[in-house]
N, C-alpha and C positions, 0 to 999 in steps of 0.2 A: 449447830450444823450449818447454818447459815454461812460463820465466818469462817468455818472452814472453807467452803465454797468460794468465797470471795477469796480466800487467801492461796488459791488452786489459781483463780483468771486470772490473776493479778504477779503471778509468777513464771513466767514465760521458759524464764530458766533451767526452770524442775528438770524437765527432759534433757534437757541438752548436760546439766548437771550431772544427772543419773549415767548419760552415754559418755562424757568425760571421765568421771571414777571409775565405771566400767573400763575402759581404754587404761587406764593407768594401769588397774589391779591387771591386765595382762601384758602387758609391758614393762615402763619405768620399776614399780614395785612389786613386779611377780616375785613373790617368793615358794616354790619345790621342792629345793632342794633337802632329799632325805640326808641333814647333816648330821644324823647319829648311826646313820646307816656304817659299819666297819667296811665292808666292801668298796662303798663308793667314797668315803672321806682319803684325803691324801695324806695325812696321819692317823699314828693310833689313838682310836676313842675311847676313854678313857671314865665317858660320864653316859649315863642313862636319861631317858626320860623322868625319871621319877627325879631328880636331879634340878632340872627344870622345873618341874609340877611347883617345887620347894622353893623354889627364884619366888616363881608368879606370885604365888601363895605371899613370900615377904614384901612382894612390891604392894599388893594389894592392903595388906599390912601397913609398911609405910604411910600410902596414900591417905588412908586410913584414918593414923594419926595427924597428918596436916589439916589445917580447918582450911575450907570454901579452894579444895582441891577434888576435881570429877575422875572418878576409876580409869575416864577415859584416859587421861594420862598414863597410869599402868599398861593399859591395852596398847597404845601409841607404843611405851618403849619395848613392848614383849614386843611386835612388829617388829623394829628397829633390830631386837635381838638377834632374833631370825634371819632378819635380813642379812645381818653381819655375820655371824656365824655361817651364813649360806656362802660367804665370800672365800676369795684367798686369804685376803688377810685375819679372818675372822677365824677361820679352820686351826690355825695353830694352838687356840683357846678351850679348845676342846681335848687336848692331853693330860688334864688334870682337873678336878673340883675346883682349887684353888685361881685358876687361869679362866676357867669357864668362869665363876662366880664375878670375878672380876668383870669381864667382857658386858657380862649381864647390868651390874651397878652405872657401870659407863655408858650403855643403854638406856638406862634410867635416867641418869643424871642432863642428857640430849634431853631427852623427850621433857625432862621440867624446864630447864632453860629453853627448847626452842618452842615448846607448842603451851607452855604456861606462863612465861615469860616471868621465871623467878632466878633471881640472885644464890646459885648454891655453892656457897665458901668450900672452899678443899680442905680446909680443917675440919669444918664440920662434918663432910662426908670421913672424913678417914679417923677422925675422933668418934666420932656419935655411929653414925650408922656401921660405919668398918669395923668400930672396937680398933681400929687400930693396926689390925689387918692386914692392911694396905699402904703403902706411903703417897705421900700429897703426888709425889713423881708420877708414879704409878697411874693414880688417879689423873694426874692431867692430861698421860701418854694414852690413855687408853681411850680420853674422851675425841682425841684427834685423829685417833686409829679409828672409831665408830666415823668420824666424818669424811674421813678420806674412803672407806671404804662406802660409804652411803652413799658416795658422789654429792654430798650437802642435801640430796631431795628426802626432806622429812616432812613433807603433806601430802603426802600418800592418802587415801581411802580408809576410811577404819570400817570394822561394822557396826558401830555405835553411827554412822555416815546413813550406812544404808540404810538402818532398822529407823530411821528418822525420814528418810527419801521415798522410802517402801510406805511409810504408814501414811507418808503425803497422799497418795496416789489412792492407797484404799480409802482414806477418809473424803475423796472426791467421789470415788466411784462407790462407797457403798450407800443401801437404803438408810442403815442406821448407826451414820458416821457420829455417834453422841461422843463427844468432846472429852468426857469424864474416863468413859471405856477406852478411848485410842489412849489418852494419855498413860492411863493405866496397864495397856498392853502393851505399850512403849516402855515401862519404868520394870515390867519381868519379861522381857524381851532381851534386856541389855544386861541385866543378873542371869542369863542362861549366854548371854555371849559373852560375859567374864569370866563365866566356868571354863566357856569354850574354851578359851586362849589358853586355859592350861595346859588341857589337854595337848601332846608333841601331834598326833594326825591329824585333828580338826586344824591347828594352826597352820598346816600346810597348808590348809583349803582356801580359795578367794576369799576376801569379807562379803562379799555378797552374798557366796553361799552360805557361808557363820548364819547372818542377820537372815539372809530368807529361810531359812531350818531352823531359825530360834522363834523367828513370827509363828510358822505354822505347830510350831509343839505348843507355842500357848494360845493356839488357837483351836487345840483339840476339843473333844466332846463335846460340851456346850454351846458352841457359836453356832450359830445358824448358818448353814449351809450354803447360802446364799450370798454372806458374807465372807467366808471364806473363796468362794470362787469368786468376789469383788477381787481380794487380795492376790490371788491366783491369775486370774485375767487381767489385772493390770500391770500387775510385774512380769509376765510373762512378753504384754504386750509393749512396755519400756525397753526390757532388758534383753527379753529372749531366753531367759532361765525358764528351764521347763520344771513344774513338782517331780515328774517320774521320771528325772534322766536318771540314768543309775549312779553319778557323782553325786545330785540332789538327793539322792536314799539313803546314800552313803555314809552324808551330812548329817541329815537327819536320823540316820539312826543310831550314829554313832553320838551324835548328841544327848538322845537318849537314855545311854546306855554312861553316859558322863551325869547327867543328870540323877540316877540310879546308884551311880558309886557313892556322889558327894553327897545326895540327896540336898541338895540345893536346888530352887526356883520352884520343883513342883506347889508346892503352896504359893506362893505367888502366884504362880498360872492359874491355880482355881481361883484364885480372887477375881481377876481377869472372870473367865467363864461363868461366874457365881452374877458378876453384875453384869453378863450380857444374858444371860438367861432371864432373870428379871426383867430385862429391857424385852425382852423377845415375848414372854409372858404376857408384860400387859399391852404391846401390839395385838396378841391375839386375840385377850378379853377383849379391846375394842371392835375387831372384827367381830368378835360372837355377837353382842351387842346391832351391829350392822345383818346381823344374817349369813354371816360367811364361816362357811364350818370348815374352813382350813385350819389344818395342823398346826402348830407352834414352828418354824422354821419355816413354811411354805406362804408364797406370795404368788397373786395371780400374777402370768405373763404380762396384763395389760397394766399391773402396777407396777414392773420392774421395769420394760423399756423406755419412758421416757429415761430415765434416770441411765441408762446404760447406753444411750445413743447420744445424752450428751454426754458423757464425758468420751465416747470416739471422735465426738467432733471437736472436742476441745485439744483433746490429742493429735488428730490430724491440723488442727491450725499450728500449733505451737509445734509440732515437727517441722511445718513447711516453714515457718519463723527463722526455725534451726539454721533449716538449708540454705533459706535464702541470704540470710547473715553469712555464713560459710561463702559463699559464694562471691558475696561482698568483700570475704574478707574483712569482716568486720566479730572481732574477738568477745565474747560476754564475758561479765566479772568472774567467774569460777575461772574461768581459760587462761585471761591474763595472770591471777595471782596463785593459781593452783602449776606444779612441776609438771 
């Protein structure tokens, strides 16, 4: 608990971090666009969601098979997808499986070269993974269609981003930031926003909200309350996402209900829950022990506020940090190397 603590003062940039990817996911890489919607595409669509679901599914696959390669790559180029598909140039991809399928691989194939920095031969994609498929042409033209239409900005936000930046912030501000449980609610946090991305409506959504509707589903029933509203009040107070805006419900329920079809993550999550109840547990045996007949979840006032006042004040310094750099004109490392 300790090094977390230290690893919170010691990083000035958290915040200003958090309010940079926030700024992008509404700008540079907002992606909205309902591009399977018939009505509003400027050709006929010709491919469904379920269509997609099938892409993600093989890229996750793929990734899979490659050794000391992270899903996050997957997630990176279903972004990439999206984002392309949401374009002009992207939109004519959508008149057939075969043109959609395509647009999708060359999404992929971005996202390993720019964000894993690997060597992927165009034989081997149109041999091995294409079957053949596809010709090398194909494949080359589609990968420079994905870049001219991306404008080249492929560091975007992910929420594999957030659900790391989110848990910073709880693991300062809660009473029982144990190192073991964050990590662990970190590792089915990001198996419930891999599901996400399949999903065509959640992918619409920011990553921010993916990642904060993935934290709180695996933070149901068992965590102590307490802790929860750590997580709640600090991201609230970083980002300004509220739990009950009705987008955030929206998120989350539809998460849910993704959750539910694939049945994926829920066991994972109670793992998560199963070792913070235990943690919660024997807090309380030690209170009993003390004389304090507080419930399992509940902490006196005068045990919570120190711990809740420093991290406002931690917050307010490294905000003013922000400003006053700003001011300066003087840029942090996320700023200068992120689009």
């Amino acid at each position: 608990m300790a090094s977390s603590t230290c690893n919170q003062q010691t990083n000035p940039y958290l915040i200003e971090q958090i309010h940079t990817m926030l700024h992008q996911e509404q700008t540079t890489y907002k992606c909205n666009v309902d591009y399977l919607n018939h009505s509003s595409s400027p050709v006929i669509v010709n491919v469904k969601p379920s269509d997609r679901v099938a892409l993600c599914q093989w890229a996750y696959n793929v990734i899979n098979t490659c050794k000391n390669i992270d899903k996050s790559i997957a997630v990176i180029g279903i972004q990439y997808f999206d984002r392309f598909m949401s374009s002009k140039l992207g939109s004519r991809f959508l008149i057939g499986s075969r043109e959609f399928q395509l647009a999708f691989i060359g999404c992929l194939i971005v996202s390993l070269k720019a964000r894993e920095g690997m060597v992927v031969e165009v034989d081997f994609i149109t041999n091995v993974l294409c079957n053949n498929l596809y010709s090398q042409c194909e494949i080359l033209a589609i990968e420079i269609e994905v870049l001219i239409a991306l404008e080249w900005r492929l560091n975007g936000p992910t929420p594999q981003d957030f659900v790391g930046y989110f848990l910073d912030l709880y693991s300062y501000s809660s009473m029982f930031a144990d190192e073991r449980v964050v990590e662990t609610l970190k590792q089915s946090s990001l198996v419930l926003v891999e599901q996400a991305m399949t999903d065509y409506a959640l992918a619409l959504q920011s990553p921010s909200s993916i990642a904060y509707a993935a934290l709180l589903s695996c933070m149901d029933e068992s965590f102590d309350p307490l802790d929860k509203f750590a997580l709640i009040r600090s991201v609230t107070m970083v980002s300004g996402i509220e739990a009950n805006q009705s987008r955030q419900r929206f998120v989350r329920d539809r998460l849910v209900q993704v959750m539910q079809m694939q049945g994926v993550g829920l066991a994972r999550a109670s793992v998560v829950q199963k070792s913070c109840s235990t943690q919660y547990t024997n807090s309380y045996v030690m209170s009993r022990k003390k004389g304090n007949s507080c419930r399992i979840g509940t902490v006196s006032p005068s045990a919570s506020m120190p711990r809740r006042s420093e991290f406002d004040e931690w917050y307010s310094g490294v905000l003013a940090m922000s400003r006053h750099r700003q001011k300066k004109n003087h840029s942090s490392p996320v700023s200068t190397l992120m689009l």
